[in-house]
C-alpha positions as semicolon CSV with decimal commas, in nm:
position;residue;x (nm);y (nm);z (nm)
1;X;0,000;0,000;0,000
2;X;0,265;0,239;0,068
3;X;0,217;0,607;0,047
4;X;-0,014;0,600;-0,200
5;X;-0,392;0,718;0,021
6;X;-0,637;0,595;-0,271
7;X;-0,475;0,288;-0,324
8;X;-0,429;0,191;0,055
9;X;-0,836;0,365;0,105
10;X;-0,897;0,109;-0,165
11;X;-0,740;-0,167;-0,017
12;X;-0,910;-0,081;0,322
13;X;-1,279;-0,083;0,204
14;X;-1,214;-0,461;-0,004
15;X;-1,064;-0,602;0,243
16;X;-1,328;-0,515;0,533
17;X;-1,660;-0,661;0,549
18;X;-1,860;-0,408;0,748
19;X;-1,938;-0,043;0,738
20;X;-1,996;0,149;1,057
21;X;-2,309;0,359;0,934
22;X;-2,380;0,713;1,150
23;X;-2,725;0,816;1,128
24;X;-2,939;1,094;1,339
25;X;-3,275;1,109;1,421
26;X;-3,501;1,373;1,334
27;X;-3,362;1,573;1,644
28;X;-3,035;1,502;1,652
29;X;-2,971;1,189;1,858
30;X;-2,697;0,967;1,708
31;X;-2,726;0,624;1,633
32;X;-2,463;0,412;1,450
33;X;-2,507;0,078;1,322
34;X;-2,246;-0,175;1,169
35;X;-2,395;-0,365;0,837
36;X;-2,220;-0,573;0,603
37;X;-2,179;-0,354;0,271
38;X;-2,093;-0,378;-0,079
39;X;-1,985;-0,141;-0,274
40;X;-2,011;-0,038;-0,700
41;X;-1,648;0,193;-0,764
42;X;-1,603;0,294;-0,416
43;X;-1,907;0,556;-0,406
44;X;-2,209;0,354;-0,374
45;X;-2,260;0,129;-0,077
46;X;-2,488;-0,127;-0,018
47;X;-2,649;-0,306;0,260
48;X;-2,978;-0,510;0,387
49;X;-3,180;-0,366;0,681
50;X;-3,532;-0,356;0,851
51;X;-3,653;-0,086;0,771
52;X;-3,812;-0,094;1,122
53;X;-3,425;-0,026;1,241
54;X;-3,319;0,278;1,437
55;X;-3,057;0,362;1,135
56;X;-3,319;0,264;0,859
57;X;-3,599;0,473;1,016
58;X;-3,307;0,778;1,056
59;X;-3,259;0,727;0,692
60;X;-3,592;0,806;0,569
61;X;-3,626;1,138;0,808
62;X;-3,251;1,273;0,791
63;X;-3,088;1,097;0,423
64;X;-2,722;1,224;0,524
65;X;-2,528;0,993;0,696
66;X;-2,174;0,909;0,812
67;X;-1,953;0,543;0,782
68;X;-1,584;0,419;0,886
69;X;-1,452;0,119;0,710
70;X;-1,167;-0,022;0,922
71;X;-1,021;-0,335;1,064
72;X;-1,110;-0,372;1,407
73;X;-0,824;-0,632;1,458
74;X;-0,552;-0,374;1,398
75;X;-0,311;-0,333;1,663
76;X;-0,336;-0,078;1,895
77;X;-0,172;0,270;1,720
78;X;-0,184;0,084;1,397
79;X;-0,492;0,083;1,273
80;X;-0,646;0,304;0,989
81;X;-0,950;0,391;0,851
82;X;-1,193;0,514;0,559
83;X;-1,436;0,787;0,660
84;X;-1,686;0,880;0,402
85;X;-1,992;1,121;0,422
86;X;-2,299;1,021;0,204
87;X;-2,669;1,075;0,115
88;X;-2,830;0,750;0,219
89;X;-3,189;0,595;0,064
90;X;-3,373;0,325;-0,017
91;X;-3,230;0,199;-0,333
92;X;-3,514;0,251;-0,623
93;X;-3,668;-0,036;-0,772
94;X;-3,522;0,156;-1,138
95;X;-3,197;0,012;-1,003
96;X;-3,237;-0,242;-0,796
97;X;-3,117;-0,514;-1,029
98;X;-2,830;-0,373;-1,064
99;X;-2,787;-0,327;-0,687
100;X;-2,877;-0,692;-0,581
101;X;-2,612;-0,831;-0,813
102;X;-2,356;-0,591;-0,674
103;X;-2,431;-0,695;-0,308
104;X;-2,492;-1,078;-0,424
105;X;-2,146;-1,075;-0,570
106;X;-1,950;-0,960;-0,254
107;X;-2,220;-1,212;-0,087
108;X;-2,092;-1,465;-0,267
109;X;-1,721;-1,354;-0,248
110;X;-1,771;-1,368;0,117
111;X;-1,929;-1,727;0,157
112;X;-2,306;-1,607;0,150
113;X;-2,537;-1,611;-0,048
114;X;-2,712;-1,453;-0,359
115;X;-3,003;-1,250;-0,299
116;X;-3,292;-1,170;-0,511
117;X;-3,604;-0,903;-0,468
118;X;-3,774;-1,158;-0,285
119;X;-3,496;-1,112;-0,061
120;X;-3,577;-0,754;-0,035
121;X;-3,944;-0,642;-0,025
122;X;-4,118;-0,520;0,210
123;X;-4,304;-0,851;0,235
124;X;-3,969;-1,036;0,342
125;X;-3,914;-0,738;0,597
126;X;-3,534;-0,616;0,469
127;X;-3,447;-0,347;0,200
128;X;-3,153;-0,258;0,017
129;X;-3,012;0,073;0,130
130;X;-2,761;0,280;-0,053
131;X;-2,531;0,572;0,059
132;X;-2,343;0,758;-0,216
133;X;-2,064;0,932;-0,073
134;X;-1,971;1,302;-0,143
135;X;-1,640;1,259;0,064
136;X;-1,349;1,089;0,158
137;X;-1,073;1,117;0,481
138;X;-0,828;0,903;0,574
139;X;-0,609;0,966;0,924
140;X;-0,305;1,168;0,859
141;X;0,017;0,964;0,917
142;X;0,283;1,331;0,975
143;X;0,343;1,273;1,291
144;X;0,039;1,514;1,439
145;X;-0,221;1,433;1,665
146;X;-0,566;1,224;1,542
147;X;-0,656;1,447;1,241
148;X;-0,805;1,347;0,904
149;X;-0,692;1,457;0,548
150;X;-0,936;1,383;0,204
151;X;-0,866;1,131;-0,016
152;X;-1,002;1,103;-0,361
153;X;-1,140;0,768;-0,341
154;X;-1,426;0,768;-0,614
């Protein structure tokens, strides 16, 4: 990975499974949530929720949302970290195919399984979600205290 921040941000986000989402209620209050995610190009995230969830329910009232992608193993003073700002939603049913076999084929990748809009209607009780990040940071590695820089990830 090296110095290079898009290629080790790149790295970071296919080699990690989840996706610590931050949402906010309609006041205020924080909630975040880790889901499993897949991801189209590194700008579009996907993942399978009831939409009964705190995070899904935040969704629908406040759309912008927060994430970390990060390995949770890393040693101590080690570790590092994708941080990404986003507009989160229900994905449409215009793109849903498209969606399903992004998040089936990381499924797959990952020893699931493939899912199909069965899988995902409101009659099974889970929905695809999308967030579409506007932004990119990465931790700083100069030396200075806990401070993030952008990366250009998308």
């Amino acid at each position: 990975m090296g110095d290079d921040p898009v290629r080790t941000a790149r790295h970071i986000v296919d080699a990690q499974r989840y996706l610590v989402l931050a949402t906010a209620d309609r006041t205020g209050r924080p909630w975040s949530t880790p889901v499993y995610f897949a991801h189209d190009r590194y700008r579009t995230f996907y993942w399978v929720s009831s939409p009964a969830a705190a995070h899904s329910r935040n969704i629908e009232t406040r759309p912008d949302v927060g994430g970390v992608v990060f390995d949770s193993a890393a040693p101590i003073g080690t570790g590092q970290g994708v941080y990404l700002a986003a507009t989160a939603a229900r994905v449409p049913a215009t793109e849903l195919a498209h969606a399903l076999a992004v998040f089936s084929r990381r499924s797959l990748d990952h020893g699931g399984r493939a899912w199909t809009t069965a899988d995902v209607g409101e009659a099974a009780g889970l929905v695809l979600y999308r967030a579409v990040a506007d932004g990119y940071w990465m931790l700083a590695k100069d030396g200075a205290p806990d401070h993030r820089v952008p990366v250009a990830l998308s």
